[in-house]
Biotite code that builds the C-alpha atoms (Angstrom):
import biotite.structure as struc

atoms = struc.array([
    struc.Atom([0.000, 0.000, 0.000], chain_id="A", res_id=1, res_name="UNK", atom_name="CA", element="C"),
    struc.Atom([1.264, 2.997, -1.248], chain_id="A", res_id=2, res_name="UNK", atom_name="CA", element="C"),
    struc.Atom([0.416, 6.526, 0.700], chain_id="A", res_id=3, res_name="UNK", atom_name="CA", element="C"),
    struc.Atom([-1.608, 8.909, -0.515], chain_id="A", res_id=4, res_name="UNK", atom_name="CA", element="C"),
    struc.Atom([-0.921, 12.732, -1.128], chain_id="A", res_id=5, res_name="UNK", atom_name="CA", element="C"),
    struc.Atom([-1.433, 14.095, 2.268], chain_id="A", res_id=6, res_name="UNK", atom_name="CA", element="C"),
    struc.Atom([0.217, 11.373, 4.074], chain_id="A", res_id=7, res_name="UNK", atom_name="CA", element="C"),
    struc.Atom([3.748, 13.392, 3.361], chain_id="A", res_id=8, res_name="UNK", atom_name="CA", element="C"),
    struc.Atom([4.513, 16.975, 2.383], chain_id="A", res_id=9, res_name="UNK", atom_name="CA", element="C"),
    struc.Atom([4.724, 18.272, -1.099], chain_id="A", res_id=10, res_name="UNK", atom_name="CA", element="C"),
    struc.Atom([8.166, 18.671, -0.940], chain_id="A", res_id=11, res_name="UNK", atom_name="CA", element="C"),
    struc.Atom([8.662, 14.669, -1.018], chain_id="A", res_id=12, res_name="UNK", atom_name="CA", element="C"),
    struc.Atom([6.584, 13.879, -4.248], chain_id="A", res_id=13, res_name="UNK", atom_name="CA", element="C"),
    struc.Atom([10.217, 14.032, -5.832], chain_id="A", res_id=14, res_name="UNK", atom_name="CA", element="C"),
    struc.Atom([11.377, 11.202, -3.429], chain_id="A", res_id=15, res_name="UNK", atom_name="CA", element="C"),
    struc.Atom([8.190, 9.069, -4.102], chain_id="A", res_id=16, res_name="UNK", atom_name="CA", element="C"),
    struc.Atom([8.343, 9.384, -7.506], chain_id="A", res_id=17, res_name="UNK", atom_name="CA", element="C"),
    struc.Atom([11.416, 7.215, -7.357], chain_id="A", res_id=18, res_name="UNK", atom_name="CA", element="C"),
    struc.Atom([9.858, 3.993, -6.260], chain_id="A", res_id=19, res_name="UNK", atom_name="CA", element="C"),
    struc.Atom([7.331, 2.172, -7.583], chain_id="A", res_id=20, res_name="UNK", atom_name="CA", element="C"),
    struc.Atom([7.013, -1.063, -5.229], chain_id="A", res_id=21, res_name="UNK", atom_name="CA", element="C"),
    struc.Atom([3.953, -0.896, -2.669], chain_id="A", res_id=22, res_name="UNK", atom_name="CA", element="C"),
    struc.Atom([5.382, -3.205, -0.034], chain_id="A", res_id=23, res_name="UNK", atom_name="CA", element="C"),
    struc.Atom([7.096, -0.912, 1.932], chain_id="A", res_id=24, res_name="UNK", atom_name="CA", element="C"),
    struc.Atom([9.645, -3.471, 3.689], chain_id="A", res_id=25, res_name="UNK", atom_name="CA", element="C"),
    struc.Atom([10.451, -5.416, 0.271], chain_id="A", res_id=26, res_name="UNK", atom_name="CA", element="C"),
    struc.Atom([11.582, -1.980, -0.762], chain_id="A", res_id=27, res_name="UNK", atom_name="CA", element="C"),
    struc.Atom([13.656, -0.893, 2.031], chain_id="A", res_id=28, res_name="UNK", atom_name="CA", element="C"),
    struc.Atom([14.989, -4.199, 1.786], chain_id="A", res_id=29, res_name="UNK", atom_name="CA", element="C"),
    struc.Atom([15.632, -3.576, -2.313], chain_id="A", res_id=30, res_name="UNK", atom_name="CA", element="C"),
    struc.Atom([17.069, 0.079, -1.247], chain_id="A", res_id=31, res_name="UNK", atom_name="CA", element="C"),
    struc.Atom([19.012, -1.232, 1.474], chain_id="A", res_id=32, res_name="UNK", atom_name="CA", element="C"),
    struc.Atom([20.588, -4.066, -0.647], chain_id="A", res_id=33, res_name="UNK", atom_name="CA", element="C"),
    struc.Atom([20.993, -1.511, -3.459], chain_id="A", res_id=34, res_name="UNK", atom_name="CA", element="C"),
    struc.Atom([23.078, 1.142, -1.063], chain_id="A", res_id=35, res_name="UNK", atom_name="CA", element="C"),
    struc.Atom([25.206, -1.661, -0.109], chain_id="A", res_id=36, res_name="UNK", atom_name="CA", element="C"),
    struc.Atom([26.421, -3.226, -3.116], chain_id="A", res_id=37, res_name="UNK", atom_name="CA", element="C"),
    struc.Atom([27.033, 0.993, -4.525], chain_id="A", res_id=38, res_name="UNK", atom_name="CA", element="C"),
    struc.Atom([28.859, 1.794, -1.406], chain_id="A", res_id=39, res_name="UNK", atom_name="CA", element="C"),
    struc.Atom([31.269, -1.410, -0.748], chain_id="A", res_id=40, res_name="UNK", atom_name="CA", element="C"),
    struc.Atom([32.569, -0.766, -4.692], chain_id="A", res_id=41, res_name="UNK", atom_name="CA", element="C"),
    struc.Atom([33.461, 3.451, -3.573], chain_id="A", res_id=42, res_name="UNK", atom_name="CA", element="C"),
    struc.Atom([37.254, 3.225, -3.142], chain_id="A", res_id=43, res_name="UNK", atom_name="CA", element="C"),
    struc.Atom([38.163, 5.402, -0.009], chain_id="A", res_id=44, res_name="UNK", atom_name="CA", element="C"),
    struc.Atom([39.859, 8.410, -2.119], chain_id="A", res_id=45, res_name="UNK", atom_name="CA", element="C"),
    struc.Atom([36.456, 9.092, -3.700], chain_id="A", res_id=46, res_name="UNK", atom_name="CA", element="C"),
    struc.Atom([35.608, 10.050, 0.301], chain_id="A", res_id=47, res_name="UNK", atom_name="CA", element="C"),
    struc.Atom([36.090, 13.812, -0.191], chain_id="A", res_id=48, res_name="UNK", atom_name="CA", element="C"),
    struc.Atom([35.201, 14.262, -3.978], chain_id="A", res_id=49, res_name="UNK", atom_name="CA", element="C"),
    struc.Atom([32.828, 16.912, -4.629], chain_id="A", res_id=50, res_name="UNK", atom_name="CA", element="C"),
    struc.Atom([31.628, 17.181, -7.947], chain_id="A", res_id=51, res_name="UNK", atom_name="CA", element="C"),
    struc.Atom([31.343, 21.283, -8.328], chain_id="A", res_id=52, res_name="UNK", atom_name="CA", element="C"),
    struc.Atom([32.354, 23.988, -6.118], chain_id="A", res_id=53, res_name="UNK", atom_name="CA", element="C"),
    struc.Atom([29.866, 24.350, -3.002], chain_id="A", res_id=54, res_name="UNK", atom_name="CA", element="C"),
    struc.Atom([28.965, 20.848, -3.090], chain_id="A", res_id=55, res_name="UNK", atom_name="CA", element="C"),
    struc.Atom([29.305, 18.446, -0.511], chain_id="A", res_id=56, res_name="UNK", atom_name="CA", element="C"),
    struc.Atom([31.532, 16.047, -0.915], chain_id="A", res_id=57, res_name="UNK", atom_name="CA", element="C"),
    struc.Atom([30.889, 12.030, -0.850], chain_id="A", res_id=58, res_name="UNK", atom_name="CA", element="C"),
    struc.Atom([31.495, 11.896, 3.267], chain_id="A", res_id=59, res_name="UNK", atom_name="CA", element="C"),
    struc.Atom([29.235, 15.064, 3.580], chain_id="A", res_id=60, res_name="UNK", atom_name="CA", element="C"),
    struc.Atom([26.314, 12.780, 1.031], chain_id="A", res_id=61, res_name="UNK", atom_name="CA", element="C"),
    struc.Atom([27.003, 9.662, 3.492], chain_id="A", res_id=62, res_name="UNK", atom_name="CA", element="C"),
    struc.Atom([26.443, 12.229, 6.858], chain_id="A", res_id=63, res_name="UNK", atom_name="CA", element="C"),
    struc.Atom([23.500, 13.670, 5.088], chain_id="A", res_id=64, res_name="UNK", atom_name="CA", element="C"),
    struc.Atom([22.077, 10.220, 5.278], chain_id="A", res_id=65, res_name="UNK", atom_name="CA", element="C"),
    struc.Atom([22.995, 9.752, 8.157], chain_id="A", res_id=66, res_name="UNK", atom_name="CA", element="C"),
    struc.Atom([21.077, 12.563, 9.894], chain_id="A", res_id=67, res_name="UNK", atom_name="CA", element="C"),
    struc.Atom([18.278, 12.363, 7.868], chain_id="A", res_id=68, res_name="UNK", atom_name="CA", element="C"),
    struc.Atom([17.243, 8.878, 8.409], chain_id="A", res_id=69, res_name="UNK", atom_name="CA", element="C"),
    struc.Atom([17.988, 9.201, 12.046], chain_id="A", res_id=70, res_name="UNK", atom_name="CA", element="C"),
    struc.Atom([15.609, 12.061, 11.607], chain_id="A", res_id=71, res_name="UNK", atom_name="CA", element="C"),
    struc.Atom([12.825, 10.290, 9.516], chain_id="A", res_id=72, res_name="UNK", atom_name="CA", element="C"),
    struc.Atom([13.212, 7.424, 11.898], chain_id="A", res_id=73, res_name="UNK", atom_name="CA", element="C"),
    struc.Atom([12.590, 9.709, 15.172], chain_id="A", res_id=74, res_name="UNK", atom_name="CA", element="C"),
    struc.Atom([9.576, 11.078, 13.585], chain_id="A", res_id=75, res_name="UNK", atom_name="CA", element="C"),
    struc.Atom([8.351, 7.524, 12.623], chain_id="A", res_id=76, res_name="UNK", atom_name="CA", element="C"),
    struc.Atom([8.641, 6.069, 16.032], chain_id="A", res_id=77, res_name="UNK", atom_name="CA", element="C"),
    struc.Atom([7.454, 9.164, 17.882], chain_id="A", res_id=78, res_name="UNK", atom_name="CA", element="C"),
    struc.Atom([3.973, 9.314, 15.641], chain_id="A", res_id=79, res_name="UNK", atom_name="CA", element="C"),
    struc.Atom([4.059, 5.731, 15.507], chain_id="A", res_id=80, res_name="UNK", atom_name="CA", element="C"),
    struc.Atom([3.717, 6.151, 19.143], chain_id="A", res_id=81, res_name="UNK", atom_name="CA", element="C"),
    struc.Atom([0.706, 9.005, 19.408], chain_id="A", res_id=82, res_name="UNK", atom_name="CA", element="C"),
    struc.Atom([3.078, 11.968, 19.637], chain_id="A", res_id=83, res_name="UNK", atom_name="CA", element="C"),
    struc.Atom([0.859, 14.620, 19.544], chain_id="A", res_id=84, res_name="UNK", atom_name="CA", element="C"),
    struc.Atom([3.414, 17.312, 20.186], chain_id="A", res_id=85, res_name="UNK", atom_name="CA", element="C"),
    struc.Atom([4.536, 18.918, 16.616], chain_id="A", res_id=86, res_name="UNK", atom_name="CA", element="C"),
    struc.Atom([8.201, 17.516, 15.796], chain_id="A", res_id=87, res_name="UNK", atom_name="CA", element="C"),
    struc.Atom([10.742, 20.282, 14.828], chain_id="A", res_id=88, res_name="UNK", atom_name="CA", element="C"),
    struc.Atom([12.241, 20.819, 11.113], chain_id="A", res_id=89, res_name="UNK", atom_name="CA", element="C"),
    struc.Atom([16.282, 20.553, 11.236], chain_id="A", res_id=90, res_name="UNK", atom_name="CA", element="C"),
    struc.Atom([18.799, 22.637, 8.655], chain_id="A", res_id=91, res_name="UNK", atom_name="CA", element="C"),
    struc.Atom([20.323, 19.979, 6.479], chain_id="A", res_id=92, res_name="UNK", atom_name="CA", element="C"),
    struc.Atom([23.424, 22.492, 5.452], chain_id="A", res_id=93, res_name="UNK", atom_name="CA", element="C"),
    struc.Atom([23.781, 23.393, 9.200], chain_id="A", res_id=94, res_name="UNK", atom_name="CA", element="C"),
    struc.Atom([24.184, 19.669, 10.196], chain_id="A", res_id=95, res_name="UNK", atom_name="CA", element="C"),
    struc.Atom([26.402, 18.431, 7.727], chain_id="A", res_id=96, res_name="UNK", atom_name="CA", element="C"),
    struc.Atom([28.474, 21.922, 8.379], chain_id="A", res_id=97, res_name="UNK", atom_name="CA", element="C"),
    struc.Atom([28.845, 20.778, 12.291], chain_id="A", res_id=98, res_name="UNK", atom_name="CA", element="C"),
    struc.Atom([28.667, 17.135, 11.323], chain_id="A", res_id=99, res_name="UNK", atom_name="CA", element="C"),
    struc.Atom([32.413, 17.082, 10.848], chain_id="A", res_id=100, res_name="UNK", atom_name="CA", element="C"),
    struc.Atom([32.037, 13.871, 8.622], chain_id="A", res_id=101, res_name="UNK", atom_name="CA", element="C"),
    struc.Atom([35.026, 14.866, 6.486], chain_id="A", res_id=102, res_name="UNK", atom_name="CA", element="C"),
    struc.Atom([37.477, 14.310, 9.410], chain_id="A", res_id=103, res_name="UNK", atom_name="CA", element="C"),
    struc.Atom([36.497, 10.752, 9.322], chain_id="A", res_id=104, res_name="UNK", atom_name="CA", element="C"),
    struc.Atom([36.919, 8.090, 7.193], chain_id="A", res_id=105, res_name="UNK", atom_name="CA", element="C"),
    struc.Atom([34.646, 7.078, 4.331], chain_id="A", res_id=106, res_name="UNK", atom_name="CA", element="C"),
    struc.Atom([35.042, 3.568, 5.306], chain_id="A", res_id=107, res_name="UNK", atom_name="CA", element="C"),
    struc.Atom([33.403, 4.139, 8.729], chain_id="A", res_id=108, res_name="UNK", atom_name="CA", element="C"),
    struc.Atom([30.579, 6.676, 7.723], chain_id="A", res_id=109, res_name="UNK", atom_name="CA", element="C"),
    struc.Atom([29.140, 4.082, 5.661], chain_id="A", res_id=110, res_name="UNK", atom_name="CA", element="C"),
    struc.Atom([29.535, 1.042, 7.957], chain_id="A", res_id=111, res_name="UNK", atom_name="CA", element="C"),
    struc.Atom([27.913, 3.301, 10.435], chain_id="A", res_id=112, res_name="UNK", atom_name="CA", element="C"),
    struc.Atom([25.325, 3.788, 7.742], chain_id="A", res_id=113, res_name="UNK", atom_name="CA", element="C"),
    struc.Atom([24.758, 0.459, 7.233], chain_id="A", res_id=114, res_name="UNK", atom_name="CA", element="C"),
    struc.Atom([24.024, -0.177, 10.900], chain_id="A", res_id=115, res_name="UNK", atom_name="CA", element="C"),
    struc.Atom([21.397, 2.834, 10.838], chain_id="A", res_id=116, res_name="UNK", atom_name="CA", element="C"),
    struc.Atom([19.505, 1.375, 8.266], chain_id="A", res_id=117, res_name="UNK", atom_name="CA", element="C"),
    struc.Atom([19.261, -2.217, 9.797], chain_id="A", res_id=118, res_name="UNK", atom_name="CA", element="C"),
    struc.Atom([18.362, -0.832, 12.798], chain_id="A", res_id=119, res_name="UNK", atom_name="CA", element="C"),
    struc.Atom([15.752, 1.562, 10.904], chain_id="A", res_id=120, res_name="UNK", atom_name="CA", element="C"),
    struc.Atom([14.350, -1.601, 8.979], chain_id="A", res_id=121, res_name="UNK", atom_name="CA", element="C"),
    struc.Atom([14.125, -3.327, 12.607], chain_id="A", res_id=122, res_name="UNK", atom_name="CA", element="C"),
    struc.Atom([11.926, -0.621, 13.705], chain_id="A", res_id=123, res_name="UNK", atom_name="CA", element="C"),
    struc.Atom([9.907, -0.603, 10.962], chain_id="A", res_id=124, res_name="UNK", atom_name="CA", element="C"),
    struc.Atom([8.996, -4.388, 10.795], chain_id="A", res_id=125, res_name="UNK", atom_name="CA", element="C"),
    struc.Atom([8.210, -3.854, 14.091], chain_id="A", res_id=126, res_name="UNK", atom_name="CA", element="C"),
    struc.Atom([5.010, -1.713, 13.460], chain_id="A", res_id=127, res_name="UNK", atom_name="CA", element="C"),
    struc.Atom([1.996, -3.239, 13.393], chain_id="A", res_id=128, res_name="UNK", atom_name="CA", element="C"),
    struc.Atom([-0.002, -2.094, 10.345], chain_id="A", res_id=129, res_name="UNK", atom_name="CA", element="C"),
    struc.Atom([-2.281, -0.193, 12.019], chain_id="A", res_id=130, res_name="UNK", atom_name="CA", element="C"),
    struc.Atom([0.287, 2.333, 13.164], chain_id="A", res_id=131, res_name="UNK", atom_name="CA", element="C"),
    struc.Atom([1.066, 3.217, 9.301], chain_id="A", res_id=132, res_name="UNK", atom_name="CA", element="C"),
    struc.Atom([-1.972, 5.719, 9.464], chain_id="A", res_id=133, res_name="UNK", atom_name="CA", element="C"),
    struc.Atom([-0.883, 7.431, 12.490], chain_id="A", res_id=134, res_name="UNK", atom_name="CA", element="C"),
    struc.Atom([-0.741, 11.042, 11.666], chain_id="A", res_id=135, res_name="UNK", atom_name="CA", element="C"),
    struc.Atom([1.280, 13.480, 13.483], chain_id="A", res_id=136, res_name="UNK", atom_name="CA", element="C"),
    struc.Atom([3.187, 16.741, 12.236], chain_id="A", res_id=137, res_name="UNK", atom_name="CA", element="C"),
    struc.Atom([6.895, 16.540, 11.400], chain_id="A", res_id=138, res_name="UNK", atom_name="CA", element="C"),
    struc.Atom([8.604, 19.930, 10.508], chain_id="A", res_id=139, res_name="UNK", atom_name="CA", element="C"),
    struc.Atom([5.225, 22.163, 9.984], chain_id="A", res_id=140, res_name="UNK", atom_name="CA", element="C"),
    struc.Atom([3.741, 19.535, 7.887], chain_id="A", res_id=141, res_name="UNK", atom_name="CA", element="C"),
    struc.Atom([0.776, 16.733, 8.382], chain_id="A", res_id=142, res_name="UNK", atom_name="CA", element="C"),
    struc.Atom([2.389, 12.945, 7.466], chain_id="A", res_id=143, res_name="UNK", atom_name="CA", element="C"),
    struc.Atom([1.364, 9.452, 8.779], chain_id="A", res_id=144, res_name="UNK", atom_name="CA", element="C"),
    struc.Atom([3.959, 6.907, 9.978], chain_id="A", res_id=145, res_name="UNK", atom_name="CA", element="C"),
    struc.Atom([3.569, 5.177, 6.014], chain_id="A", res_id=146, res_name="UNK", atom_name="CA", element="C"),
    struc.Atom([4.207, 8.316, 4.064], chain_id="A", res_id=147, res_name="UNK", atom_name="CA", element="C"),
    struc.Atom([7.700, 8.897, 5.990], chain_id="A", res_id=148, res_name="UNK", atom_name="CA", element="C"),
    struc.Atom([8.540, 5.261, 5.636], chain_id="A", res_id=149, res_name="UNK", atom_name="CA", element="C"),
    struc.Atom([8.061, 5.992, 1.752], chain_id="A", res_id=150, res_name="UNK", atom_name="CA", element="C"),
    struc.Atom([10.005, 9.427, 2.207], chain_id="A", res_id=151, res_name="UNK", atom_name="CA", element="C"),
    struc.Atom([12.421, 7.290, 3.942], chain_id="A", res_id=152, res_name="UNK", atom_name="CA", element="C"),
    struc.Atom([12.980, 4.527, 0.719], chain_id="A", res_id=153, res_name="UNK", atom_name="CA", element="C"),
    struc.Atom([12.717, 7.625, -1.776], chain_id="A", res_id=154, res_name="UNK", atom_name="CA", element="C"),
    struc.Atom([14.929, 9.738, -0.076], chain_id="A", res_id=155, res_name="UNK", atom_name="CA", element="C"),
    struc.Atom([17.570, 6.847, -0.275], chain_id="A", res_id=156, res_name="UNK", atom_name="CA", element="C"),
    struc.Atom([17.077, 6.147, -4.020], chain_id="A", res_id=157, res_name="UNK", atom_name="CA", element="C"),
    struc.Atom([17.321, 9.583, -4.673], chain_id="A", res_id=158, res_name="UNK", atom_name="CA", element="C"),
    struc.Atom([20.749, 9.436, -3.231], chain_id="A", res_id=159, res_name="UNK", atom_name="CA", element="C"),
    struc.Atom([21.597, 6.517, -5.014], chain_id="A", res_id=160, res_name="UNK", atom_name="CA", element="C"),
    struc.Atom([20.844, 8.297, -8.158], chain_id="A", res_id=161, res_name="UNK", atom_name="CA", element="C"),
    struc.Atom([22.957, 11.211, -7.328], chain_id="A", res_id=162, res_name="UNK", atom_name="CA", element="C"),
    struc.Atom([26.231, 9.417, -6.405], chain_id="A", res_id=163, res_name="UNK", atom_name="CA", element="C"),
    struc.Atom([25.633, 7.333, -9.414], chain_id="A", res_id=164, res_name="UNK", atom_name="CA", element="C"),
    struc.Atom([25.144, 10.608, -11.417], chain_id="A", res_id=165, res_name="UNK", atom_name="CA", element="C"),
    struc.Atom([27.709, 12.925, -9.835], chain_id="A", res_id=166, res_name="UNK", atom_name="CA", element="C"),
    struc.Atom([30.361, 11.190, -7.855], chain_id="A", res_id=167, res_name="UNK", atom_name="CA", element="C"),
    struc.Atom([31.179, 7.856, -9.629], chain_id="A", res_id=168, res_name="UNK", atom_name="CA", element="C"),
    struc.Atom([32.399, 9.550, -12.953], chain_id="A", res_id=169, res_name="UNK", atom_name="CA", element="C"),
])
């Protein structure tokens, strides 16, 4: 079951538009498997690439995940939960500016990655399907607990697409 437009903000059509598949788990079990394979083949000197001036580089793109999905997660489990309290919006740029993830190794941001995601999947397979409808408001905007799993999976492919695009030349 896919969501339906209200379910997630406006601003993630673009995200959803990436995946196709309905079941949310077999997807973020495709994504997941898809991440993997990309990331284990990145030798460690592509780590702080950047593909035009002001962009991040690739450990800034594997931090950005890794905030992100912490943050999509947190907002999962909390409405997941009945949070009725409105969950705050966080500054991407700000983040990966204090993030510091080019002082570590590539290597390590994305078996730290990895871990996130398992861990994410865990959570979600957790859910009984009757929390998927939960509504709550994440950064000034209605969604249900199914429409950020989607945002979730389509955030990740969009990703995907990008380092495929802009930092594996």
């Amino acid at each position: 079951m896919k969501p339906q437009k209200g379910d997630y903000p406006e601003y993630a059509q673009k995200y959803l538009d990436l995946v196709d598949d309905d079941d949310i788990i077999s997807l973020l079990e495709k994504t997941n498997d898809e991440l993997n394979i990309l990331l284990d083949n990145i030798p460690e000197e592509k780590g702080d690439y950047y593909y035009s001036e002001g962009k991040w580089t690739l450990k800034q793109v594997i931090g950005h995940l890794l905030d992100t999905d912490r943050i999509f997660a947190y907002r999962l489990l909390a409405i997941a939960r009945g949070e009725n309290q409105p969950l705050p919006s966080f500054d991407q740029d700000l983040y990966v500016v204090n993030g510091k993830f080019n002082s570590r190794t590539l290597r390590d941001l994305i078996d730290e990655y990895k871990l996130l995601r398992e861990s994410n999947l865990a959570l979600i397979k957790s859910l009984e399907k009757s929390h998927y409808q939960n509504r709550g408001i994440a950064a000034g905007n209605s969604v249900t607990v199914l429409g950020i799993m989607f945002m979730i999976a389509g955030h990740q492919k969009h990703h995907i697409n990008i380092i495929k695009e802009k930092y594996l030349i």
